[in-house]
C-alpha positions as CSV (number, residue, x, y, z in Angstrom):
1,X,17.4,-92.2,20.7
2,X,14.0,-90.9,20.2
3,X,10.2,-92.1,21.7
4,X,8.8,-94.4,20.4
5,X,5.3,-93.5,18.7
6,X,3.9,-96.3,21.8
7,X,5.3,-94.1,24.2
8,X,2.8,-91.2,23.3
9,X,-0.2,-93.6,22.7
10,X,0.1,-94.6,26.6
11,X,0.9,-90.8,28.2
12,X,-1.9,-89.8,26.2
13,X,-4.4,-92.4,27.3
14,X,-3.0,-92.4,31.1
15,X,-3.2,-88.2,31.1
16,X,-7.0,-89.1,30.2
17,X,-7.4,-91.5,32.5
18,X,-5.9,-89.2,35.2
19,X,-8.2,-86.4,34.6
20,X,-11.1,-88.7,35.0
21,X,-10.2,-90.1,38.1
22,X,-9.3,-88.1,41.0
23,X,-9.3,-88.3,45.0
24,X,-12.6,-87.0,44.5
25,X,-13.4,-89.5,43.0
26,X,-13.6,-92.3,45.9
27,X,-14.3,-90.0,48.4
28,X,-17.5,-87.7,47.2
29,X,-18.1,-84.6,47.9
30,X,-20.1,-83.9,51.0
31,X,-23.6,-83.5,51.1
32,X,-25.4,-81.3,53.7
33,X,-29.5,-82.9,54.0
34,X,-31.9,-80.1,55.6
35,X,-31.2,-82.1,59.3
36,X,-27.8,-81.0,59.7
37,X,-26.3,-84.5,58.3
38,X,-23.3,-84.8,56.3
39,X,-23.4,-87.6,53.7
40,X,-20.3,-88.7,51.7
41,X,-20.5,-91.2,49.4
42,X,-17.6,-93.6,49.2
43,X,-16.5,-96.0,45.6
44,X,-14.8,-98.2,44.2
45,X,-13.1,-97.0,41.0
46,X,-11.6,-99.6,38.9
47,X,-9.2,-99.1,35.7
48,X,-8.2,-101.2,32.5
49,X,-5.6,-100.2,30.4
50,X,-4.1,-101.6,27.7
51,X,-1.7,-100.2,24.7
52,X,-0.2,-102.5,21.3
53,X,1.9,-101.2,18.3
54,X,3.6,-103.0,15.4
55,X,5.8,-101.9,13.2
56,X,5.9,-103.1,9.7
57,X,8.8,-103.7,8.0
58,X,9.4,-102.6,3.9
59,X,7.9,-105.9,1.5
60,X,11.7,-107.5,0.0
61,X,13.2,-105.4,-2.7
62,X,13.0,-108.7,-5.2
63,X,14.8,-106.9,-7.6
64,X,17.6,-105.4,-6.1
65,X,18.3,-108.2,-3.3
66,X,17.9,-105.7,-0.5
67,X,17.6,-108.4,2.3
68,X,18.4,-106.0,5.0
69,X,15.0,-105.8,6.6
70,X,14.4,-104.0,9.9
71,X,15.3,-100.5,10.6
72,X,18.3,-100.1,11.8
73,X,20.1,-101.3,9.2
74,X,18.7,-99.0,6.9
75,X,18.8,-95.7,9.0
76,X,15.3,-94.9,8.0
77,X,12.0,-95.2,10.1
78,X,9.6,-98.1,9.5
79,X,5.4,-97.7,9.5
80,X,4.3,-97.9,12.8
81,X,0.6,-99.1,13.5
82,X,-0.9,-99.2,17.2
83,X,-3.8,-98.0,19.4
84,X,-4.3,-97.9,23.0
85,X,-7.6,-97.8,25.2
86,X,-8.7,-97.5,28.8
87,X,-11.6,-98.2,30.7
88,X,-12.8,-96.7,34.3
89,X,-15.7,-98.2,36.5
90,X,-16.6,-96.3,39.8
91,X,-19.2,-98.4,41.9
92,X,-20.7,-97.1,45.4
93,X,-20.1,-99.3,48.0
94,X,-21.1,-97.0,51.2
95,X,-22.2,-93.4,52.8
96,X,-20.2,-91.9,55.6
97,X,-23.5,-90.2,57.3
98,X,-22.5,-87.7,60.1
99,X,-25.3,-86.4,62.5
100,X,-27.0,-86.2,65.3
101,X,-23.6,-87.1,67.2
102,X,-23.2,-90.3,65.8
103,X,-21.0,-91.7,62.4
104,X,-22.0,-94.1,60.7
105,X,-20.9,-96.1,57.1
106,X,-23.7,-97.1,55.4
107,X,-22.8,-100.1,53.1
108,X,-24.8,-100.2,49.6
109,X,-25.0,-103.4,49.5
110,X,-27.4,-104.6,52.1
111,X,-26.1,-108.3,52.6
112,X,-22.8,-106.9,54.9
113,X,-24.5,-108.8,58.1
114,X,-20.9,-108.6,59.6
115,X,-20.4,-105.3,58.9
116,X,-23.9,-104.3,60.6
117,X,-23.0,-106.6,63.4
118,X,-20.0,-104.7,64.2
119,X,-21.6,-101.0,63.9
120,X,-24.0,-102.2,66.5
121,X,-21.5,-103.8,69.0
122,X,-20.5,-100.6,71.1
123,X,-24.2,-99.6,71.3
124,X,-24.9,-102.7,73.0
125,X,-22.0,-103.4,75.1
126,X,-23.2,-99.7,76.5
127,X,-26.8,-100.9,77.1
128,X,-25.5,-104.1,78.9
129,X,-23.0,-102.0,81.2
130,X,-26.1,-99.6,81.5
131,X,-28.1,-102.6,82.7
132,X,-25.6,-103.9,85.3
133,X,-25.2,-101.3,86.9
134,X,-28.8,-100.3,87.2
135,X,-28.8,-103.4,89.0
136,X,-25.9,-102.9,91.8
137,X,-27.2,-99.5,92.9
138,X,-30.9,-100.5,93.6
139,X,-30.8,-104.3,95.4
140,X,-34.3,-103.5,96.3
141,X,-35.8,-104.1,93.1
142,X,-34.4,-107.7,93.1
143,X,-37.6,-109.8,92.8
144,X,-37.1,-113.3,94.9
145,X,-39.7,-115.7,94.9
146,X,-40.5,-116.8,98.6
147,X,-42.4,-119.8,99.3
């Protein structure tokens, strides 16, 4: 049995689709900035794709009574009509900036207060630990009010 003329409609548009996407794609190419940082932009690609065919069969031979209809009845091929289409969005949603010994994601869009929230967390939790036990080695600088 052979492909259908859908078949090739939808390799084609996929193929195309395939050479426009690529890992590269989501995750950027590096970028080097005259500091030493590494910047790597990071997307979101999203894809649509949708295919449609009809075949059409032969108007009724009126004359002759050929009521067959349909192809395989008549061992011949029928007119095929169809198209197919695609569509590809890539968005930015954040930078992977490495440097200065730190990593850090960079959302695009600046209402991620969770997301900020968390990349601070560690930096904090040091500063607090810092601050505790700057406070058990020197007991001396303990101010008590005397009256």
């Amino acid at each position: 049995m052979g492909n259908h003329p859908i078949e090739s409609l939808m390799k084609t548009a996929m193929e195309s689709i395939q050479q426009i996407v690529d890992v590269n794609t989501i995750v950027g190419d590096p970028v080097e900035t005259h500091d030493g940082s590494v910047i790597i932009p990071i997307s979101k690609v999203s894809c649509g794709f949708a295919a449609g065919g009809s075949e059409f069969s032969p108007p009724d031979d009126k004359e002759g009574g050929n009521s067959g209809g349909g192809s395989s009845g008549q061992g011949g091929s029928l007119p095929f009509g169809g198209g197919a289409g695609a569509g590809v969005s890539v968005q930015p949603i954040a930078f992977l900036v490495a440097g200065n010994g730190t990593i850090r994601l960079l959302p695009v869009d600046s209402n991620v207060v969770v997301d900020r929230i968390i990349d601070t967390v560690p930096d904090l939790l040091d500063r607090l630990s810092g601050m505790f036990q700057k406070k058990k080695k020197n007991p001396d600088d303990i101010n008590i009010a005397r009256d």
